[in-house]
C-alpha positions as CSV (number, residue, x, y, z in Angstrom):
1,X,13.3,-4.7,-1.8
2,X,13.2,-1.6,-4.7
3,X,14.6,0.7,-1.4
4,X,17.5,-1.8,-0.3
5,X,18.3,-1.8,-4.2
6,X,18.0,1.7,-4.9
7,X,15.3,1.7,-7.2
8,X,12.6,4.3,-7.4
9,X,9.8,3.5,-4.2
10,X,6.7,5.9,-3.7
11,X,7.5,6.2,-0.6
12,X,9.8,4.5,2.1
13,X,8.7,1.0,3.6
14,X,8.9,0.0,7.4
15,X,9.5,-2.5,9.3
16,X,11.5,-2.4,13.3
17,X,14.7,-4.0,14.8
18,X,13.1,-6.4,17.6
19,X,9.4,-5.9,16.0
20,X,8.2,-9.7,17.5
21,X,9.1,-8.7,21.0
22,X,8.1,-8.7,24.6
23,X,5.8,-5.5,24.2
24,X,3.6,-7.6,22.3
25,X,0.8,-9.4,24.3
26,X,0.4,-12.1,22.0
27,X,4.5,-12.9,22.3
28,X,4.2,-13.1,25.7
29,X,1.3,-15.6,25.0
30,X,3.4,-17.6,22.9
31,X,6.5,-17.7,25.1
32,X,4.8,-18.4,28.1
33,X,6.6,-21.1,29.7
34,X,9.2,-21.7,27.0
35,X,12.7,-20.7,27.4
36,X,14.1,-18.4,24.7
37,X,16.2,-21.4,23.0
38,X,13.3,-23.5,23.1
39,X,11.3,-21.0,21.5
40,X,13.8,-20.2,18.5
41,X,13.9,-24.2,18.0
42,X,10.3,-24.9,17.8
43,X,8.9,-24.2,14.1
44,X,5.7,-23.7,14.3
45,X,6.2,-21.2,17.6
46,X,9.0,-19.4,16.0
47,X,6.9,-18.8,12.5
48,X,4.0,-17.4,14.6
49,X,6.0,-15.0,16.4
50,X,7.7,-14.0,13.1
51,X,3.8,-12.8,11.7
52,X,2.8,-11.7,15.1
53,X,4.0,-7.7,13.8
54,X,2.7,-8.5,10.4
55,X,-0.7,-9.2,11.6
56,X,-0.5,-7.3,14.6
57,X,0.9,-3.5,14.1
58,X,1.2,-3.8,10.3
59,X,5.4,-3.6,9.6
60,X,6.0,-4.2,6.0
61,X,8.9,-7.2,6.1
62,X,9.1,-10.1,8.2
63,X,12.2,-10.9,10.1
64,X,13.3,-14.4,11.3
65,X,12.5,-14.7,15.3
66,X,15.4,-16.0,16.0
67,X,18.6,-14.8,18.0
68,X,22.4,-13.9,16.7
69,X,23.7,-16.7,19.1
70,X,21.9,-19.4,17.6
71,X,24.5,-20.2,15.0
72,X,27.0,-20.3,17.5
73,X,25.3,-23.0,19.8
74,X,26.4,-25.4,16.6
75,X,30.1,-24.2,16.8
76,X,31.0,-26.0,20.3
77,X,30.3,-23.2,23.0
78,X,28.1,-23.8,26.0
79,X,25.7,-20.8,26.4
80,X,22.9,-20.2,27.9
81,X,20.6,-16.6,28.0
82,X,20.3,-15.0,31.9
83,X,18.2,-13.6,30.0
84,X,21.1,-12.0,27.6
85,X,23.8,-14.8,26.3
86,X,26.0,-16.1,29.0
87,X,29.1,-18.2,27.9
88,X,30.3,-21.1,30.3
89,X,34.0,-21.2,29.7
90,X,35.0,-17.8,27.4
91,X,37.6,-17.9,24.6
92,X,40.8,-16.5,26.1
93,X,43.4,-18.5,24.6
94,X,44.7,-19.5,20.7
95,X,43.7,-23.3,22.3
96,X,40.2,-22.1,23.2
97,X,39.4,-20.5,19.6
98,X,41.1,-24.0,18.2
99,X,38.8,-26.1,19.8
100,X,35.6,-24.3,18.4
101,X,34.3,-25.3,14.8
102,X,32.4,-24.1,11.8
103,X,29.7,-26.8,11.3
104,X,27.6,-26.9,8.2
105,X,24.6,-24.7,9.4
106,X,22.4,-26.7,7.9
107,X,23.7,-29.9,9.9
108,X,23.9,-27.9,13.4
109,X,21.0,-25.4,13.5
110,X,18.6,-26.9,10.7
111,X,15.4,-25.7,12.3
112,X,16.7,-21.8,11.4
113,X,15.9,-23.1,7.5
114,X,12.9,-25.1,8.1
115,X,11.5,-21.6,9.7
116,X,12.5,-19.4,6.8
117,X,11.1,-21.7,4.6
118,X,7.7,-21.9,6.7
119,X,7.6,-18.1,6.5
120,X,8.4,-18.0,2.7
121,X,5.7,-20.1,1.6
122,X,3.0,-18.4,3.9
123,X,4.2,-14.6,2.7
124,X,4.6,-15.6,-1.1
125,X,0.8,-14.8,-1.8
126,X,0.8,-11.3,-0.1
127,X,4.3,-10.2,-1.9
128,X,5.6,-9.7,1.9
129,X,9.3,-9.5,1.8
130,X,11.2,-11.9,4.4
131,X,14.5,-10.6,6.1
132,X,17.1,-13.0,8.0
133,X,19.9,-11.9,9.9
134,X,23.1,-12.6,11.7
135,X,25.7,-11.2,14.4
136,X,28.8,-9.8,12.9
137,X,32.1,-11.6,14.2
138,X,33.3,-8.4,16.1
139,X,30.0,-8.4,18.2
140,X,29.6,-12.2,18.5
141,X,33.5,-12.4,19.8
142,X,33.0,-9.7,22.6
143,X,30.2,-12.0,23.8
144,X,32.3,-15.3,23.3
145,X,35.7,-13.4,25.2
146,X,34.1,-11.7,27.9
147,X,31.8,-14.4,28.4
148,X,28.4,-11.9,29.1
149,X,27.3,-8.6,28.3
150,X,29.4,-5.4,29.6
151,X,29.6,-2.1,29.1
152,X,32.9,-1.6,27.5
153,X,33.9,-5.4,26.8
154,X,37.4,-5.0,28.3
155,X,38.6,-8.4,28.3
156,X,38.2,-8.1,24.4
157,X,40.0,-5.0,24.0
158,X,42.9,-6.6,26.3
159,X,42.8,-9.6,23.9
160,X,42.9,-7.4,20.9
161,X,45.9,-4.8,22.1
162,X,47.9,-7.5,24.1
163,X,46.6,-11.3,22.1
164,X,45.7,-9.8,18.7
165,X,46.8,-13.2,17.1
166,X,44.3,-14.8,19.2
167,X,41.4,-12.4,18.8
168,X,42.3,-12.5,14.6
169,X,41.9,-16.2,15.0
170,X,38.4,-16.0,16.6
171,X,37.2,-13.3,13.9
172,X,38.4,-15.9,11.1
173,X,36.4,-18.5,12.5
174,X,33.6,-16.5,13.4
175,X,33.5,-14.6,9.9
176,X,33.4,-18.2,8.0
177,X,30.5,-19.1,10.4
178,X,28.7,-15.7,9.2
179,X,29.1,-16.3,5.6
180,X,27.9,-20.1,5.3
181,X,25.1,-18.9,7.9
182,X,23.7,-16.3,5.9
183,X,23.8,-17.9,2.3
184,X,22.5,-20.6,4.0
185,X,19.7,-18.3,5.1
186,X,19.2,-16.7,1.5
187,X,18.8,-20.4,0.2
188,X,16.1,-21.3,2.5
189,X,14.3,-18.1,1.2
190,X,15.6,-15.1,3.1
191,X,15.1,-12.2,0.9
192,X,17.4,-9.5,2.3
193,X,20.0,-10.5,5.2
194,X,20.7,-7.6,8.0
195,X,23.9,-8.2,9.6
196,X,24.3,-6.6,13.1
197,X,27.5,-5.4,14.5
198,X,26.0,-4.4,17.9
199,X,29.6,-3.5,19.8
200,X,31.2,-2.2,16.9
201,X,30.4,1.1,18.0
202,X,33.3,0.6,21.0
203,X,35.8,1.2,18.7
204,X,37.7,4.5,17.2
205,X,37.9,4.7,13.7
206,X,41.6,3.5,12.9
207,X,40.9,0.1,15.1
208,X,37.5,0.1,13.4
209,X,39.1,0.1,10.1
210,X,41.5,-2.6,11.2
211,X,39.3,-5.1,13.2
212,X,35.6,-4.5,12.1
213,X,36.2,-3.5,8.3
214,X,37.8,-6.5,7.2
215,X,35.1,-8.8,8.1
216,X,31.9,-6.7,6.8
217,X,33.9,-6.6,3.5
218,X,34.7,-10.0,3.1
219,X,30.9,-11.0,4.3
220,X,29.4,-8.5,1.6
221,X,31.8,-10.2,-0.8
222,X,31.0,-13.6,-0.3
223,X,27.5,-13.1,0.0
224,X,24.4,-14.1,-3.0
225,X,23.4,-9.9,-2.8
226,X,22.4,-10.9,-6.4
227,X,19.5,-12.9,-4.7
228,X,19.2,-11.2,-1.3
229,X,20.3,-7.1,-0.4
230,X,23.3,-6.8,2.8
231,X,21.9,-4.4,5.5
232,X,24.7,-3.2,7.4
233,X,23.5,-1.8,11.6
234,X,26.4,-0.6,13.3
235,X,25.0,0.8,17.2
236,X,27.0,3.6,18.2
237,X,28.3,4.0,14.5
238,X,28.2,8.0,13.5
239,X,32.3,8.3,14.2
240,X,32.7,5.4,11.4
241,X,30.1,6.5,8.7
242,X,33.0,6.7,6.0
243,X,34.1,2.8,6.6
244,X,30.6,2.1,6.5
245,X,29.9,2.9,3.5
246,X,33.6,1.2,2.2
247,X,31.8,-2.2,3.4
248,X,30.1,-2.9,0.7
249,X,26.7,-3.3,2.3
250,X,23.8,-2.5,0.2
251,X,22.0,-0.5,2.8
252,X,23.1,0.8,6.0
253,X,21.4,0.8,9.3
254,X,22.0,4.4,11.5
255,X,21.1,4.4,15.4
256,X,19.0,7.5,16.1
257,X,22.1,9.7,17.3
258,X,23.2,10.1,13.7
259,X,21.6,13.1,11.8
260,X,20.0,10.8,9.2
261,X,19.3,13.8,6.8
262,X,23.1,14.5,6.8
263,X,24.6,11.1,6.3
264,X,21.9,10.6,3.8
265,X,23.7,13.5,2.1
266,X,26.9,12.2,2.7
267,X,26.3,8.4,1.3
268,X,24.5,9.5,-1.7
269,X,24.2,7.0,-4.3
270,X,26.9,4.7,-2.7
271,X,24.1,2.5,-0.2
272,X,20.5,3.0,0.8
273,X,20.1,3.9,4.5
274,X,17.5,3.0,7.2
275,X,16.3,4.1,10.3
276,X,16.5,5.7,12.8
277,X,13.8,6.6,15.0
278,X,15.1,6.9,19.0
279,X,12.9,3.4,20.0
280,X,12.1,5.5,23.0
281,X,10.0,7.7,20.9
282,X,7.7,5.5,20.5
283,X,6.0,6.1,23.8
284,X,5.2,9.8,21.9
285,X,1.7,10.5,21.6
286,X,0.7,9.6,17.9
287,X,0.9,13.0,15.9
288,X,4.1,13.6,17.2
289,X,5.7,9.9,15.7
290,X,4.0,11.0,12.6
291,X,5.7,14.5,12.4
292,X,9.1,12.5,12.8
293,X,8.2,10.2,10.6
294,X,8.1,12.8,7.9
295,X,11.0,14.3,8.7
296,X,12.5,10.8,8.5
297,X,11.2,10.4,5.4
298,X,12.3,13.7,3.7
299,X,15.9,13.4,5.4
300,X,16.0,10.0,4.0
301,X,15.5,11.1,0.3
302,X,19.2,12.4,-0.3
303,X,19.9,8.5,-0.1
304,X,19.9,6.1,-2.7
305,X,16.9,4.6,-1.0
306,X,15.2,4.6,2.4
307,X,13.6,2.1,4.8
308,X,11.7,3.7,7.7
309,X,12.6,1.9,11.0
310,X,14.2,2.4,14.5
311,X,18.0,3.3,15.2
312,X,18.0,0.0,17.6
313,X,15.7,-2.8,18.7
314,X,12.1,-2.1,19.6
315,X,12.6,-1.5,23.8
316,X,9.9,-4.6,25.8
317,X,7.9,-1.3,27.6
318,X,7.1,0.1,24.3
319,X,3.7,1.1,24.0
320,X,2.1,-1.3,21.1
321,X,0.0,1.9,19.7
322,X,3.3,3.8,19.6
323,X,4.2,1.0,17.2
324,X,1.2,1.0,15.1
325,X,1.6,5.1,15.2
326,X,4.9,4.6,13.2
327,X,4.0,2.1,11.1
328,X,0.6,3.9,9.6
329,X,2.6,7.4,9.6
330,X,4.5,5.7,7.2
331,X,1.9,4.0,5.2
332,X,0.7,7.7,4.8
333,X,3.3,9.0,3.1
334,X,2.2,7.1,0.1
């Protein structure tokens, strides 16, 4: 929390994107024969899944198992994971976004708060800091317009050079959604929210700074960051460090093709930064994670403050003791 806030640290914390994930054996355990929704609505499942990297490989935060889709399931769209999200009928017209709704989160996904509140009370005692998260509109609407995962989402950049009414429409919605999500989130006892623009990356700068901008603005705004830090993860980002750090966000997330030393540099006292390990380097044999890790560490300084993790989500072959490689080379530093 002192390294999202920029306050002096003894050295940088850690935790991973993806850290209660498929490499993990005991996940496995504990999703075997549940489907991924069921999972994230089942409590007491969902909590020990949350601790599994806690106990397990020794991260430094706990993080909400949980999905960015869930909120969305409350807002009147059929979807379903294959195993990524899968929409029935996409949004492709002004009637389509119409007929979709911003429900009281707490009404439509209440199990989310009943987890965070599980995992609050269990990590009070050991001073464990607990993270939630959300998908940021841009990403969530490439999902909910091209109705699955694709490679360059070109049904949502038609809508948004040919429709942009429509696609403006959709963010609105989606952005409200976001907001009463996450302070939701912070009320149940989420300690610092991470909000993930995935796809945001797709864009060039000048749309960037029309489309994406707006939204991670008005979130950070209407956000309780008194209570609870923003962490801003943009895959893909490098080309739009500068709007980054015009967000607002109190720390932002760089993917591992950004040269975290200079952007470090660059941001300076204006946000902390995290990252950015490649999450294939985690299949490296021990030493070497732990040289990078120190070179992560030392890049990292130049920032406000640091917090040592990957530069995307931690990959299902990853070797588990390439994971606890990372997390005691960072627990060394001290």
């Amino acid at each position: 929390m002192r390294s999202c806030r920029g306050e002096p640290v003894d050295r940088p914390p850690v935790w991973l994107m993806r850290q209660a994930g498929r490499y993990l054996p005991e996940y496995r355990a504990a999703r075997a024969g549940v489907s991924f929704l069921d999972a994230c609505r089942d409590v007491e499942r969902a909590v020990e899944i949350s601790l599994q990297p806690l106990r397990l490989v020794g991260t430094e935060a706990v993080i909400l198992f949980s999905d960015i889709f869930v909120p969305v399931l409350g807002m009147g769209v059929d979807l379903d994971f294959r195993p990524g999200p899968v929409i029935a009928k996409p949004l492709r017209t002004l009637e389509d976004v119409e007929a979709i709704s911003v429900p009281d989160p707490q009404e439509s996904v209440p199990y989310v708060f009943a987890i965070l509140r599980r995992l609050r009370a269990e990590l009070e005692a050991e001073a464990v800091p607990l993270l939630g998260f959300a998908g940021a509109p841009f990403t969530l609407a490439a999902y909910l317009v091209e109705g699955k995962g694709s490679k360059d989402f070109g049904a949502l950049k038609r809508m948004m050079y040919r429709e942009p009414a429509v696609l403006r429409a959709l963010l609105e919605r989606l952005e409200e959604m976001t907001v009463g999500y996450l302070n939701a989130q912070i009320d149940a006892g989420a300690q610092a929210v991470q909000l993930f623009d995935t796809w945001a990356g797709l864009l060039g700068p000048a749309d960037y700074v029309e489309w994406i901008l707006p939204s991670h603005q008005t979130i950070a705004r209407r956000l309780a960051r008194d209570r609870a830090p923003l962490i801003l993860y943009v895959n893909g980002g490098g080309h739009v460090l500068d709007p980054m750090i015009e967000s607002g966000a109190d720390v932002l997330s760089l993917d591992w093709r950004v040269d975290l030393a200079a952007a470090a540099r660059h941001i300076g006292r204006r946000a902390s930064v995290q990252g950015n390990l490649d999450p294939c380097a985690l299949a490296a044999p021990p030493e070497r994670i732990a040289a990078w890790v120190r070179e992560l560490a030392a890049g990292g300084r130049a920032a406000r403050g640091h917090v040592l993790n990957l530069g995307h989500g931690c990959l299902p072959e990853t070797p588990v003791e390439g994971v606890r490689a990372f997390t005691a080379a960072a627990r060394a530093l001290a």
